[in-house]
N, C-alpha and C positions, 0 to 999 in steps of 0.2 A: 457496502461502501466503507471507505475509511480515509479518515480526514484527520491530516498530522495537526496536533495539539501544539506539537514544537517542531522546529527544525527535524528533518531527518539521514541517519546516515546509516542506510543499508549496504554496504561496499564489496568489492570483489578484491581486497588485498591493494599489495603495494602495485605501483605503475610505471611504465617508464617516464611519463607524462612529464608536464609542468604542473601537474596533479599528483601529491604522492599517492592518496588515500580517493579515489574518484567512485562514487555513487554506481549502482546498475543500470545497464544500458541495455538497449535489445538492440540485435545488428545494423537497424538504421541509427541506430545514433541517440535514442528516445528513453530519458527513465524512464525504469521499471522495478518492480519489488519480487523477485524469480520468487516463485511458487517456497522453492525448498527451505529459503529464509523468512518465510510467512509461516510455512506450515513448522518448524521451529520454534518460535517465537510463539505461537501458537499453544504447544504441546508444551512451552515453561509457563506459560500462562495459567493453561487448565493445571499443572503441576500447584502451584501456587494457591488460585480458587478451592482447590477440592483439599490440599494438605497432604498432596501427594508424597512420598517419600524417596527424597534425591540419594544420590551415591555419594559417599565423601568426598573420594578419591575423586570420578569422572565428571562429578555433577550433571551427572541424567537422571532420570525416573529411574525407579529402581522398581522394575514391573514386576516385580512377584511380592511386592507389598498390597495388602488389599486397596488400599488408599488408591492406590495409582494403576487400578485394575480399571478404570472408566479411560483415564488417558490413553492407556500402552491399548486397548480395543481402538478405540474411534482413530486414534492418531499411528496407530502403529506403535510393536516393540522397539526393543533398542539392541540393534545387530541380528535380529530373531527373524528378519523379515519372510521365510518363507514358514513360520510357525504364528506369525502376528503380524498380517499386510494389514495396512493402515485401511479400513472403513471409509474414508469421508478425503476425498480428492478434493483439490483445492488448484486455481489456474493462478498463472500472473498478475498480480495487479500491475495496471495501466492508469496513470494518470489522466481522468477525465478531465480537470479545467486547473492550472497552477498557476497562483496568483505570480503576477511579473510588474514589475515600478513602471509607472507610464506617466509621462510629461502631463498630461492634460486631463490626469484623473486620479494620479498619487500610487494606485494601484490597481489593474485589471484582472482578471480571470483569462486565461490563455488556453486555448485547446486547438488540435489542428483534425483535418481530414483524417490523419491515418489513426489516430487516436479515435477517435470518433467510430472509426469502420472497426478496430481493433476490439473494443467495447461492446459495439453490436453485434459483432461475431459471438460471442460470452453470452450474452444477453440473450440472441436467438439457439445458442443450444441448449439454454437451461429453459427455454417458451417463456422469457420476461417481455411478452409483446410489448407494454405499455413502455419500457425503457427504449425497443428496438425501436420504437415510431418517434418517443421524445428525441431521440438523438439523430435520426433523419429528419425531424422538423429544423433543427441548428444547420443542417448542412444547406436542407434548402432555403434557411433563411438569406445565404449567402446573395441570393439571387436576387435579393431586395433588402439589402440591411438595413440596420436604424439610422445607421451613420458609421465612423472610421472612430479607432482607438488608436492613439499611441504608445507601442512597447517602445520601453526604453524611452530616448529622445529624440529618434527618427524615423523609430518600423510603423506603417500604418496599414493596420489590418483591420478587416471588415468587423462589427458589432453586431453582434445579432442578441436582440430579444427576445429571449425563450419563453416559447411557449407556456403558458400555465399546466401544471401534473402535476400525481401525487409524486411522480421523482423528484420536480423541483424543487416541493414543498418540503420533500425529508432532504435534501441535499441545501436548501436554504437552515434548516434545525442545526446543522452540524456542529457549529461553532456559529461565533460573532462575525469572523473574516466572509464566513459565505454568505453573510447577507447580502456583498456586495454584487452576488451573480443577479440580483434586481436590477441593476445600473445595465446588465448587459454583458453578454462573451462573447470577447475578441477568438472568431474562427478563423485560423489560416489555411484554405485551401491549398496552396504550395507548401509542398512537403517539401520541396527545397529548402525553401526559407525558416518553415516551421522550427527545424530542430536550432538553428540562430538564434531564434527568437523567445525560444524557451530558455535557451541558456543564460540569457537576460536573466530567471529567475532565481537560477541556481546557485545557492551560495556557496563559496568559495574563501575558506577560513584558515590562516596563517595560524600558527601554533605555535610554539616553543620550548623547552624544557628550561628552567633556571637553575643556573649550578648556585645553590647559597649558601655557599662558603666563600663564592668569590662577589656571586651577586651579578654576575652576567650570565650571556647566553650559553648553554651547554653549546661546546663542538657537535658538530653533525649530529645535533637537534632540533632542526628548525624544518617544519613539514608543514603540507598543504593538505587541508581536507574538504570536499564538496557535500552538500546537505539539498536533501529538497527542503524549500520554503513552508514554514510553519503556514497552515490554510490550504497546502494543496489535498486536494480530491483525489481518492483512488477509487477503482473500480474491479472487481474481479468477481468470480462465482465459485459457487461449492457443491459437491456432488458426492453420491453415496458409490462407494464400489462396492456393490451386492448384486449378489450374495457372494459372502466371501466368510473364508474358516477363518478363525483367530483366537487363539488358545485362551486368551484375556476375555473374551467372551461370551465365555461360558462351552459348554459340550456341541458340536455339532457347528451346522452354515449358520452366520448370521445374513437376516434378508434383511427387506429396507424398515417391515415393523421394528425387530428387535436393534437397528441403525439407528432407529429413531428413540425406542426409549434410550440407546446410551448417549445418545446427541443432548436430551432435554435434562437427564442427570448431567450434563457437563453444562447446559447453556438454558437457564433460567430464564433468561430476558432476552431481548433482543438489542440491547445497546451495552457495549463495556469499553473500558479503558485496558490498553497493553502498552509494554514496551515492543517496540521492533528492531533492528536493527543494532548499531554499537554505539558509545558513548551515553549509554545511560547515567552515568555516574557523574557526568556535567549537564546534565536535563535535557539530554537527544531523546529521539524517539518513542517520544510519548502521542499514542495517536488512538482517537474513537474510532470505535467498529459498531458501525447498525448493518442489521441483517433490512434487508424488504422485505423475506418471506420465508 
């Protein structure tokens, strides 16, 4: 699970939009955090943790340092790929519940159907029973809700009452913001409506360059950038591609034992902090990562 500490802005470039700078989407329309910019974000992390040793020049791992011989295994070389495929596969994260402003409760937790099924999918190939049955207990809560939330100042979507689990219990841990999934998650079973109604929570941040010499706005500096909402939930899994060769670890296949010792030399604990995405340098993309298992 990972749950943004701040704002976040993973992006895909400029846009023609009324959005210059616009967040990842998957073809219906729905954040999402694409695998390839996690598992990056990822491999600067472990860089960082272990005292990896970067390139001047390119600022990669510089994989023929011993330091960074635990990274360039488990996460893959840098250009080597068919001498160093990455170990340890990694899916999309999908936002499980994103907090959105609501008239009659200041702020709610939002998740829709396709989300939901998106997740369970992930869930059931890794055999995370207990997540696949918590997240069809939400769906069918639909059928009897606790009552209606209000997104925004006029969408009113069904609340449901989640069940008690150890998911809910380590997704209530995450932060302060996710205590409020006790109040209730507003499920949108219309995936019409659903991606509307998330955008409610998506922020949307006006920027500028200042020329200070003159003390106004630079010309053709003024841009728009979208974040997800600091408190949203994400959801994804992770997997071993073994056996598989990989020059960085060591002579010969590596299977899922020797996956695993170089998985626990890179990840001691099961809860850490990273950056993700851009704008780190103004306090984006600071978000906790817990493993379940």
């Amino acid at each position: 699970m990972v749950y943004a500490v701040t704002s976040l802005h993973v992006g895909v470039g400029r846009s023609g939009g009324v959005v210059d700078l616009p967040i990842q989407r998957d073809p219906m329309g729905f954040p999402v955090v694409f695998s390839s910019s996690f598992k990056g974000a990822l491999k600067q992390f472990c860089a960082l943790r272990l005292g990896a040793a970067i390139d001047d020049n390119s600022g990669r791992i510089n994989c023929s340092d011993d330091r960074s011989r635990v990274c360039c295994c488990l996460l893959g070389g840098e250009g080597d790929a068919t001498e160093a495929a990455s170990l340890l596969g990694l899916s999309d994260l999908y936002p499980l519940a994103i907090p959105v402003p609501s008239l009659d409760r200041g702020y709610i937790y939002l998740t829709s159907k396709y989300l939901i099924d998106a997740i369970t999918d992930l869930f059931q190939a890794v055999g995370y029973d207990d997540g696949v049955k918590w997240l069809k207990s939400l769906l069918d809560g639909v059928k009897n809700p606790a009552g209606e939330a209000t997104v925004g100042i006029d969408l009113r979507v069904p609340l449901i009452k989640p069940s008690q689990s150890n998911l809910l219990s380590t997704l209530r841990s995450l932060g302060p913001m996710a205590g409020k999934l006790d109040e209730g998650i507003a499920v949108e079973v219309d995936d019409t409506k659903a991606v509307i109604e998330i955008e409610r929570g998506i922020i949307k941040y006006t920027r500028n360059k200042i020329d200070y010499n003159k003390g106004t706005v630079s010309r053709h500096a003024l841009w728009t950038e979208e974040y997800l909402p600091h408190g949203t939930i994400l959801a994804g899994v992770a997997f071993f591609n073994v056996p598989r060769k990989n020059k960085y670890c060591g002579d010969g296949v590596c299977d899922e034992g020797c996956a695993m010792k170089v998985f626990n030399a890179f990840m001691s604990d099961n809860e850490f902090y990273m950056n993700v995405g851009g704008k780190e340098t103004i306090g984006r993309g600071i978000v906790k990562v817990r493993l379940l298992r």
